[in-house]
C-alpha positions as CSV (number, residue, x, y, z in Angstrom):
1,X,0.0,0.0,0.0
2,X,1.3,3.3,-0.9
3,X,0.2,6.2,1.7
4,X,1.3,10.2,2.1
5,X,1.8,11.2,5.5
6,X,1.3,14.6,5.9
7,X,3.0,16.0,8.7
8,X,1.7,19.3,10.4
9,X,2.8,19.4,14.4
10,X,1.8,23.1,14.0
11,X,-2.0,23.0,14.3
12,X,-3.7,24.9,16.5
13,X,-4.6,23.0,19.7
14,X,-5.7,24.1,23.1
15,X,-3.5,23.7,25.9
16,X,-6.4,22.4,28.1
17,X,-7.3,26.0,30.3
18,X,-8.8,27.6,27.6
19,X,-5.7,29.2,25.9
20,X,-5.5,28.1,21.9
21,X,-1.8,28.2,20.4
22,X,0.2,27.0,18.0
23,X,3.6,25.4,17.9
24,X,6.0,27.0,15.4
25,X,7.7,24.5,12.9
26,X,11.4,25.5,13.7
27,X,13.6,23.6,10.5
28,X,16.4,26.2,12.2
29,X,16.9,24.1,15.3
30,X,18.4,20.6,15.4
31,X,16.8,19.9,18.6
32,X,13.5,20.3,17.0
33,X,14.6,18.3,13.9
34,X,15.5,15.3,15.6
35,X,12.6,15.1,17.7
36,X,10.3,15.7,14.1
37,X,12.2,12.9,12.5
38,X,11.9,10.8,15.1
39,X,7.8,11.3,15.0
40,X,7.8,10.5,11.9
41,X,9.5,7.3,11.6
42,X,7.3,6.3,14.6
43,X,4.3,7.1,12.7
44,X,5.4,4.8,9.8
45,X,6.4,2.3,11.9
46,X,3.3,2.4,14.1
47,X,1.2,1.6,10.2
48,X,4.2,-0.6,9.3
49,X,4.6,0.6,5.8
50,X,6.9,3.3,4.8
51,X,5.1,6.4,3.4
52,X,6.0,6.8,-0.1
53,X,5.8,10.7,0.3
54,X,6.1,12.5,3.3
55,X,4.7,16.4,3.3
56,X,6.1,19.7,5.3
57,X,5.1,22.5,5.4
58,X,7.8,25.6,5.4
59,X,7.0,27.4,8.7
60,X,7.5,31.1,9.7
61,X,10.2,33.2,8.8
62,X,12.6,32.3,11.3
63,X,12.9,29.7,9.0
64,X,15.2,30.0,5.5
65,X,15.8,28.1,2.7
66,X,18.7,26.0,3.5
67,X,17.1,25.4,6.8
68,X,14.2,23.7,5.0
69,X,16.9,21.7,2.6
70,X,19.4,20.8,5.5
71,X,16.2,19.5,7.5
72,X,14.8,17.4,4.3
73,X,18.3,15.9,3.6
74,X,18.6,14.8,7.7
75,X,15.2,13.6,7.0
76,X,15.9,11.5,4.1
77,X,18.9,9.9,5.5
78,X,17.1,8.7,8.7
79,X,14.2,7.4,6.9
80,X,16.8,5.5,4.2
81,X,18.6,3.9,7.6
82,X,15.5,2.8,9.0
83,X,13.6,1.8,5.8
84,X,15.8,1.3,3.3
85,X,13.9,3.5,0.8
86,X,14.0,7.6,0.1
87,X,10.3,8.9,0.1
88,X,9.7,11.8,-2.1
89,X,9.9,15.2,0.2
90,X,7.1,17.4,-0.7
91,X,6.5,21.1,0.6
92,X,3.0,22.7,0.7
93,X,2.6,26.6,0.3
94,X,1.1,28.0,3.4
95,X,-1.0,31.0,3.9
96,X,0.9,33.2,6.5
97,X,4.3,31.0,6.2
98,X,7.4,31.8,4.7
99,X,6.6,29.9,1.3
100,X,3.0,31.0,0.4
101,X,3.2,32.8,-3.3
102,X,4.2,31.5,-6.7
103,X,7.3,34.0,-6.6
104,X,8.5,32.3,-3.3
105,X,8.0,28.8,-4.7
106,X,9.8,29.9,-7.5
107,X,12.9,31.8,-5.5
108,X,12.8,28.3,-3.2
109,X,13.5,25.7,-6.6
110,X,16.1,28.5,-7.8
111,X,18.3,28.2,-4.8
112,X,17.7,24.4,-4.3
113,X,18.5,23.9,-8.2
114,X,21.3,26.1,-7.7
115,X,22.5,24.8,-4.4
116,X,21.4,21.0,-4.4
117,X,20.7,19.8,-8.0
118,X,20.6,16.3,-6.5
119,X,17.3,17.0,-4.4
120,X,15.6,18.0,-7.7
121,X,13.8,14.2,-8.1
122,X,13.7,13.5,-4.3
123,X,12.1,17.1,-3.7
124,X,9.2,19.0,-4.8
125,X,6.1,20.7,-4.0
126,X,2.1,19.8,-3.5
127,X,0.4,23.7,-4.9
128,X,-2.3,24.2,-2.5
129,X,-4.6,25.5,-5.4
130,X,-6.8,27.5,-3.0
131,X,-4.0,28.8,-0.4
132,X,-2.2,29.8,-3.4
133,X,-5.5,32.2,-4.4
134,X,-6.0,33.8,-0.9
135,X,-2.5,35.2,-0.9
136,X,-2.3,36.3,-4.7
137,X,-6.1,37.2,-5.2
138,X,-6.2,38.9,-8.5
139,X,-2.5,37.9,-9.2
140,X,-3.3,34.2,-8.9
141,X,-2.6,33.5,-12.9
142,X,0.7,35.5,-12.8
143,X,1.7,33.7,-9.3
144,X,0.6,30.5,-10.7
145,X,2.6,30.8,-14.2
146,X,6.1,31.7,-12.4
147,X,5.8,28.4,-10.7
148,X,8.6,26.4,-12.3
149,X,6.6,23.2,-13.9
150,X,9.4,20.8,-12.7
151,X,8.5,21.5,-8.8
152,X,5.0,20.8,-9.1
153,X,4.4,16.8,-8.2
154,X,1.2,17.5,-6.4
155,X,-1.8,19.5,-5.8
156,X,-4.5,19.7,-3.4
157,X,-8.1,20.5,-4.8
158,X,-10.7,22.3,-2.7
159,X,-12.6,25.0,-2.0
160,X,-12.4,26.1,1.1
161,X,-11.8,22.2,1.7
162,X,-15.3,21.9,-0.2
163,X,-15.8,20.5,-3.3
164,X,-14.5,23.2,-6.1
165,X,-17.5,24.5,-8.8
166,X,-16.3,25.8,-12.0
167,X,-18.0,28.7,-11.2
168,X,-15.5,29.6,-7.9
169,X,-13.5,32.9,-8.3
170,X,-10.7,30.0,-8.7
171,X,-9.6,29.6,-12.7
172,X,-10.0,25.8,-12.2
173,X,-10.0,25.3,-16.0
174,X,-6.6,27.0,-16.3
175,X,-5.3,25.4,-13.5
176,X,-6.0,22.0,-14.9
177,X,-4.9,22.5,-18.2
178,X,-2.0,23.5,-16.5
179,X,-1.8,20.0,-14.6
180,X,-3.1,18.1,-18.1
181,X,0.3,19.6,-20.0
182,X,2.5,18.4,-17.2
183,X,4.3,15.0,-17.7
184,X,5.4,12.2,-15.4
185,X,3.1,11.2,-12.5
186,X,1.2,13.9,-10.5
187,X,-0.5,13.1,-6.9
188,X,-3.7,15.0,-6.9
189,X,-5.0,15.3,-3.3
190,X,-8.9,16.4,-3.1
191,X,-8.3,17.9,0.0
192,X,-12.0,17.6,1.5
193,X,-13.0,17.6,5.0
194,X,-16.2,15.8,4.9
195,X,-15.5,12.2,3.8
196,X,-19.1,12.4,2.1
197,X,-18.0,14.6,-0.3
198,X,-14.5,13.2,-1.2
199,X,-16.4,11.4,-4.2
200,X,-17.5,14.5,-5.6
201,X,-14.5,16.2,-5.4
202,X,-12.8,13.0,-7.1
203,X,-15.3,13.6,-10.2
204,X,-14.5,17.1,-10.5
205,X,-10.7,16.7,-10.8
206,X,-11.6,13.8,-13.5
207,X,-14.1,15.9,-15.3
208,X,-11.4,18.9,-15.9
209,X,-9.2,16.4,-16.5
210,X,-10.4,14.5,-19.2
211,X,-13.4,17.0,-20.4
C-alpha cells in the first residue's frame, strides 16, 4: 500500500485552560529536527509501511531556505537507515508561512537547483490551489505561471476544503490544463473535510481532466 503522510505538528490546539496556540515549525533548530524525525519514523512504523511521500510544510520566517533543505536531507537519510527506501519530500505553500506565493516557490526551486541539483527528483512541492489564491487574489494567474513546472508533483483540490464548482473565483480550467500539460506522474490530493464529499471532489478533478 502506498500512503502520504502529511505531517503538520503546527495546528492549533488548546492547551487544556482555555488558551488556543500554536507550535511554530522550527527547520532552524536541530533539537526540533531530531525530535520531528523521530515522529515520523514512529508514525510509519506504528502503520508498518513506509510512506512513499512525506509532506512539510515551510513554517514562519525564522525559518530560510537552507534550513528547509538541510532538514529534508537529515530527513531522508534517517528514513533510508530505518527503511531502506527515500520517500519523495514534498512542501506545501502556506497561507501566513514563509513559502506561500508562486514568486517564493519559484525563488525556493532556484536556490535548491542552484545549491542541491541532486534533491531535484527527491524534492518538490504539492500547490495548495486554493491557499495559493488567498495570498495572490487577483494575481493568482501571474503567481501561478512563475511556478517552475518541474517543482510541481502535487496538488490539493478544494474550496475552502469543499468541493471546487467551475464557477469559484478560482480559474480551475486554467489550472488544470496547466496539470493536463505536465508529464510524469502527479498526486492530486482532493483535500476535502467531509469524507461524504471526497467522491464528488474526485469527479470534479476527473471531469477537468479528461473533459
Amino acid at each position: 500500500m502506498k500512503y502520504v503522510l502529511h505531517t503538520e505538528p503546527s495546528l492549533t490546539r488548546n492547551n487544556g485552560y482555555g488558551i488556543s496556540y500554536q507550535a511554530p515549525l522550527r527547520w532552524y533548530n536541530g533539537e526540533w529536527l531530531e525530535k520531528f524525525v523521530c515522529m515520523v519514523i514512529s508514525l510509519s512504523k506504528f502503520f508498518g509501511i513506509p510512506a512513499t511521500i512525506i509532506e512539510i510544510h515551510p513554517g514562519d520566517k525564522r525559518n530560510s531556505f537552507e534550513d528547509i533543505i538541510t532538514s529534508i536531507t537529515f530527513l531522508l537519510d534517517r528514513y533510508n537507515e530505518e527503511f531502506k527506501i527515500e520517500p519523495l519530500i514534498l512542501i506545501e505553500n502556506r497561507t501566513g508561512q514563509f513559502i506561500s506565493s508562486g514568486k517564493d516557490i519559484s525563488s525556493f526551486w532556484k536556490f535548491l537547483s542552484a545549491n542541491n541539483p541532486d534533491l531535484e527528483k527527491k524534492v518538490g512541492f504539492v500547490l495548495d490551489v486554493q491557499q495559493l489564491y488567498t495570498v495572490t487574489k487577483k494575481n493568482f494567474l501571474r503567481e501561478f505561471e512563475v511556478i517552475p513546472i518541474e517543482s510541481l508533483k502535487g496538488f490539493h483540490i478544494h474550496s475552502k476544503h469543499r468541493v471546487p464548482d467551475i464557477s469559484n473565483e478560482i480559474p480551475w480550467k486554467l489550472v488544470f490544463d496547466g496539470i493536463s500539460n505536465m508529464k510524469g506522474n502527479i498526486i492530486i490530493n482532493p483535500e476535502i473535510h467531509h469524507k461524504n464529499k471526497v467522491k464528488d471532489a474526485i469527479k470534479f478533478c476527473e471531469e477537468r481532466l479528461h473533459g
